[in-house]
N, C-alpha and C positions, 0 to 999 in steps of 0.2 A: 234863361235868366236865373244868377243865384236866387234863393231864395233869403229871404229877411227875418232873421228871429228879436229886432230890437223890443219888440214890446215883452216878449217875454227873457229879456235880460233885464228890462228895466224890472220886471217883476218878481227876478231872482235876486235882483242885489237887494229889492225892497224884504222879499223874506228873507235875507241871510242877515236882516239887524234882528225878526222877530224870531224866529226856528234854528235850529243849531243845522248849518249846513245849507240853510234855507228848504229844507226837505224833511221830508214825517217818515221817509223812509231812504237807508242810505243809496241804494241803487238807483234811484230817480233823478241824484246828482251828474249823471254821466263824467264822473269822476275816470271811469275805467275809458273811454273814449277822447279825454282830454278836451272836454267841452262841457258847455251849458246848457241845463234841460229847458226844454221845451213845456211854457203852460200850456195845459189842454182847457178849451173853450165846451168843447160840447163834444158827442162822438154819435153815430146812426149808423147800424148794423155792421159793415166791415170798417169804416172811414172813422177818422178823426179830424177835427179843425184846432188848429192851436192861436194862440191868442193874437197873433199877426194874420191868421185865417189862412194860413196854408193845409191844405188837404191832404193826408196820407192813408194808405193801406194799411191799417193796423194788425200785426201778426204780436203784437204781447198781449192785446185783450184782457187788461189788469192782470197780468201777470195769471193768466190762466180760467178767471171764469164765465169770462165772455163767449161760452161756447155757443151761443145763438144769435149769437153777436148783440151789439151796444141797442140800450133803449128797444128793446125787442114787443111790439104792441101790446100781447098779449102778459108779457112781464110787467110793463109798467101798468096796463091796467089792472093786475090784481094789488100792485104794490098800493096801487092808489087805491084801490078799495078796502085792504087790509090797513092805510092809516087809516084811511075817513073813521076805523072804529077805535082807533087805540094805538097809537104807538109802541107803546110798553105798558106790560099790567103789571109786572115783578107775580107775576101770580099763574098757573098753567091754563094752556089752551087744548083742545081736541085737535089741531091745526099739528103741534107738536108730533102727538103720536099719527097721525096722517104719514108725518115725514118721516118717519122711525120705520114704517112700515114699507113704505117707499125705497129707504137705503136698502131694507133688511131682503126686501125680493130679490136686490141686484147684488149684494153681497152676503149671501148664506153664511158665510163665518161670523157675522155680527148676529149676534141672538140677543145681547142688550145694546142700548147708547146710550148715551149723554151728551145733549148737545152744548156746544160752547160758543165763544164771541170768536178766536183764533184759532190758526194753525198751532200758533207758541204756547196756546193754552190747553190744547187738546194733547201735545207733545207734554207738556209738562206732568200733568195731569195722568196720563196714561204711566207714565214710569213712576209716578209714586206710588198706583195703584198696582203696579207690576212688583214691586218693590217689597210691599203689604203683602202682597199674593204667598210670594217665594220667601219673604223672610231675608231676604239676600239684600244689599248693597250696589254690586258692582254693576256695572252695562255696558255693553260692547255697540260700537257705534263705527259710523265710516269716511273715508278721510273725502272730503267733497261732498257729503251728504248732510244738507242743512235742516234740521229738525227747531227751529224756531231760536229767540234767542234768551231762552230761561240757563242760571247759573250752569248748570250740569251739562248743557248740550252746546257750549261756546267754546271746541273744544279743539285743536287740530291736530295731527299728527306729526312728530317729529320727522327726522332722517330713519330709513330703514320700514320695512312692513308691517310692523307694530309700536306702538311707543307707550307708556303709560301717560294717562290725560295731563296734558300742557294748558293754562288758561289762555285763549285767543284774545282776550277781550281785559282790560283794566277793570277793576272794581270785582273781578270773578275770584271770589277767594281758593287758592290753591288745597285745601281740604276739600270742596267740592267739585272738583275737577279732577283731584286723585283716584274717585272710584269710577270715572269713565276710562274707558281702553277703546283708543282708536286704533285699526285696523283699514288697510287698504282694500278698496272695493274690486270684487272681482278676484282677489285672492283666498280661496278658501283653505288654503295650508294653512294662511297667518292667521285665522279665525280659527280651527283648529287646535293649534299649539296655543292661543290664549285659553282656548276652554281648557287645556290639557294644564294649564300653569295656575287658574285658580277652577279646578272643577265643582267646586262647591259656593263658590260665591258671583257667581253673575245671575243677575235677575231676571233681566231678560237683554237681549239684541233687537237695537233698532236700525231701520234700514229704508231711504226710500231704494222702492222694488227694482225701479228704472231712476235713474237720477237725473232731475232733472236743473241741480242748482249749480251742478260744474259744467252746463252745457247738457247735450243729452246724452245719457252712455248706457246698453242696456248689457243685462248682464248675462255673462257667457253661459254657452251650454251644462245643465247641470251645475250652480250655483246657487242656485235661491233654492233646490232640492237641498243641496248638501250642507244648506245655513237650517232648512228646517229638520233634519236629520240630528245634525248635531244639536240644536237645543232641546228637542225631544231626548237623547240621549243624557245629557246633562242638567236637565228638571229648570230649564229656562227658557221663559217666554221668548215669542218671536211675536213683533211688532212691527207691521207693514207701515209705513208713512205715506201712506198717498193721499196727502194735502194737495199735491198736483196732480196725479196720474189718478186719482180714484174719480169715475163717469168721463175722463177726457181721454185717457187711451181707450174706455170701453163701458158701457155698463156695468160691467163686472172688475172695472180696476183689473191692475196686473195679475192679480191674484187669480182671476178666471182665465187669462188668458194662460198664464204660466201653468192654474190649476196645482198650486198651492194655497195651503192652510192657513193663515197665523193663527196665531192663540189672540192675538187685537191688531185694531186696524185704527187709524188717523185721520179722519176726511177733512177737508176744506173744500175754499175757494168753488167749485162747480157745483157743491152741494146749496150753497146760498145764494148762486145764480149770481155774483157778483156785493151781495151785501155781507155784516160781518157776521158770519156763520162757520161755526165748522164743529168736528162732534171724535169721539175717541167710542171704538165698542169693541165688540168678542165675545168670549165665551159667559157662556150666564154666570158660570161659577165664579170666575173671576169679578165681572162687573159688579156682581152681588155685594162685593163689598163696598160699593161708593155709597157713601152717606147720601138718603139716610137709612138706605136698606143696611149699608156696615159701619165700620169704624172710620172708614178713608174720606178725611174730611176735600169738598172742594165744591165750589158755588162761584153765582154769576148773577149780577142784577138783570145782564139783558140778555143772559142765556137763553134759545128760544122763542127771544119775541117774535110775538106774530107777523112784523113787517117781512123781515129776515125768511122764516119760514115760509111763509105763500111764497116770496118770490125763488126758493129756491125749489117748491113744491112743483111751480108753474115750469120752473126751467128742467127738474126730473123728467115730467109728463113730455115737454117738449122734445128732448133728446132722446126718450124713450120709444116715439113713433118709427115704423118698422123699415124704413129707409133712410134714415136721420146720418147711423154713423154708417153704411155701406160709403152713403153720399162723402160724407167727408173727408174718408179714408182714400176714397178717390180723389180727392180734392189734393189733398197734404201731399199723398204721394207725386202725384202730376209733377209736387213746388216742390219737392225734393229731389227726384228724378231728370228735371230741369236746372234745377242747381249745378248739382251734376254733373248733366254732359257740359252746362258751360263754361264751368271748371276746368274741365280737360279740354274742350276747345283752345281755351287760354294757358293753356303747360301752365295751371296754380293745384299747388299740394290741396287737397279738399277732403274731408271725408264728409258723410252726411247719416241721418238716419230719422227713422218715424217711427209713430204705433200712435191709431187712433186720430187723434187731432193735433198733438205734439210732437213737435220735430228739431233737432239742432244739426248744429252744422260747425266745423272745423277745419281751421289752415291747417291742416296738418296732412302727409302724404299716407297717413294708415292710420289704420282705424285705433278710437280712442276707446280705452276701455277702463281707466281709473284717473283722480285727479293729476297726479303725478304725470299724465301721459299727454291730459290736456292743458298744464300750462308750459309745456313744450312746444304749443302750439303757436302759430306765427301772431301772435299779437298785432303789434303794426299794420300787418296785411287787414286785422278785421277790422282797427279801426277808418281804415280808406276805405274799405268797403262799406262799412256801415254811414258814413257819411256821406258816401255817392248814393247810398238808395235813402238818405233823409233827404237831398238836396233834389231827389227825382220823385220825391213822394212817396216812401216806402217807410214805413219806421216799425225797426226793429229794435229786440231787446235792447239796451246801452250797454253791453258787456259781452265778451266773448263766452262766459262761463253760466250763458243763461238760454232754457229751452222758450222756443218760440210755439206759436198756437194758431191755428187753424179754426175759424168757424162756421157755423151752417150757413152764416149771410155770405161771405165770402163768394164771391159768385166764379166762373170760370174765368171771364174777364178781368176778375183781377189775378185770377192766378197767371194768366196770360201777360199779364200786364207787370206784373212784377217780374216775370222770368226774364220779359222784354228787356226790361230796365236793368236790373241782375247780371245779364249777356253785356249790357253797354257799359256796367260799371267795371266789368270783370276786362271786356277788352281795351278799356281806357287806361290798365296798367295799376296794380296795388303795389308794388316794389317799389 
């Protein structure tokens, strides 16, 4: 039997008189799928129910920090003990530095932080201070690599392997978008001959490590070595972005797995267990300068709050136990590996790939390794498929150009269970 979304169309046309788009975030419009999102009612460990009460497998997990999956007992009851005293106090807690210490055992490169409300704000925030550091202006950024949506980082790259910053977005004045330099990912010639072309003026380069905003694409052998070479070479910061990949590919984010350095790092989303938290740190000398310890002004009334923090403190300790990610890693792979052979069962172009609890997947007959490579990719094909595994109870990302998530509820049965479903949509015909 199809399945029925009337209630929650009646509730999109209702928000599209109150909300631009009817959405607080563009991607939740299923825009890129040629359809109407889905309100979500309530959600419990792997599952979700949406407002007609249909049941799905949830592999986007808000977009990444549901890595213990929904309403988790042990999270909601700290959260709930952490209001019973206080919401927000605009004022510090001991709870704070708890967390600080927390990120800093799993990520050694962070010697200070500062915690914030966003991903967009930890982004912003870190390149001024990067900025202040070096004395410099310009930054090197990457074409598919979304670092929030502040003036400087709304930024895309023309025709060709470099282009100087073009604004993506209306309202982004073309004087702030001239000192970004985008670069294709996975190219380190063209990052290369940009530092060769203004040697003295980049401040730093940022980068998610694995990207996860054009789909998943991870980067080639010797690349994230030869980005930190070169900004050591040329007295410019390297700034790791894992708002998504930091505690969800690994306790130690990409950085430990690749065992690279940055000079600063980005966290989000899995550091707040699903609330708004996320933080910007690195080396002491650098952070040294965020006010009020230096000059580099930047504040947050709910920076911090204790709600925010316990629950993200609760969801560290949890993924922290000594079988947490072997389990998961088992887990993701199984449902990409799966993917896979069904793929080629059915002669469809597929690639796929993991790390951790994150995973993507693409029409395409070879493997992707920059944006430019994945929106070559069969579009069409993903929207059938994406709507054969909503219609079967599967809901994934609404977009080709977005990584999917894996978590500890997730149980084998539904991995089972999805491939199941995956295999019938695949042999039902996407052309």
């Amino acid at each position: 039997m199809a399945r029925s979304w009337q209630e929650s169309k009646k509730l999109f046309t209702d928000a599209c008189q109150l909300i631009p788009g009817g959405v607080n975030s563009p991607v939740r419009a299923f825009k890129s799928v040629d359809g109407d999102p889905i309100f979500i009612k309530r959600a419990l460990g792997s599952r979700l129910w949406d407002a007609d009460n249909n049941e799905y497998i949830d592999y986007v997990g808000s977009w990444g920090p549901a890595i213990v999956g929904h309403a988790h007992s042990d999270v909601v009851k700290v959260i709930s003990q952490a209001a019973a005293n206080g919401i927000s106090f605009g004022a510090p807690t001991s709870l704070e530095s708890d967390l600080a210490r927390a990120v800093m055992t799993h990520v050694p490169s962070i010697e200070m932080i500062r915690f914030v409300s966003s991903g967009t704000e930890a982004c912003m925030s870190v390149l001024r201070v990067a900025r202040a550091f070096t004395k410099r202006n310009r930054i090197i950024k990457f074409e598919g690599c979304y670092h929030g949506h502040s003036d400087m980082l709304l930024v895309k790259a023309g025709s060709g392997a470099a282009t100087m910053g073009v604004p993506d977005s209306p309202g982004v004045p073309s004087g702030t978008a001239s000192d970004t330099l985008t670069v294709a990912y996975n190219d380190l010639g063209a990052v290369a001959a940009m530092f060769e072309r203004y040697p003295d003026e980049v401040a730093a380069l940022i980068i998610e490590p694995i990207v996860g905003n054009s789909g998943f694409i991870r980067p080639v052998s010797g690349f994230l070595e030869g980005l930190r070479s070169l900004c050591t070479k040329f007295g410019t910061l390297l700034i790791f972005d894992e708002v998504m990949t930091g505690f969800r590919v690994g306790l130690g984010g990409v950085q430990k797995i690749y065992d690279i350095c940055p000079d600063l790092t980005c966290l989000g989303k899995v550091i707040g267990g699903g609330m708004p938290l996320a933080a910007y740190g690195g080396r002491r000398d650098i952070m040294a300068i965020v006010a009020p310890s230096g000059p580099v002004y930047q504040a947050g009334t709910l920076s911090g709050n204790p709600v925010a923090v316990s629950c993200g403190l609760k969801t560290l300790e949890l993924i922290s136990q000594r079988n947490f990610f072997p389990d998961l890693v088992r887990k993701t792979s199984t449902l990409v590996e799966g993917l896979r052979a069904s793929a080629k069962k059915h002669n469809l172009p597929f690639s796929a790939d993991f790390e951790g609890g994150m995973f993507g997947f693409f029409f395409n007959d070879k493997p992707v390794t920059n944006f430019t490579q994945a929106k070559m990719s069969n579009t069409p094909m993903f929207k059938k498929f994406f709507w054969g595994m909503m219609q079967n109870g599967v809901y994934l990302a609404p977009s080709p150009f977005e990584a999917g998530f894996v978590s500890g509820a997730h149980g084998d049965l539904d991995i089972q269970n999805t491939l199941e479903i995956a295999d019938r949509v695949m042999k039902g015909g996407l052309v």
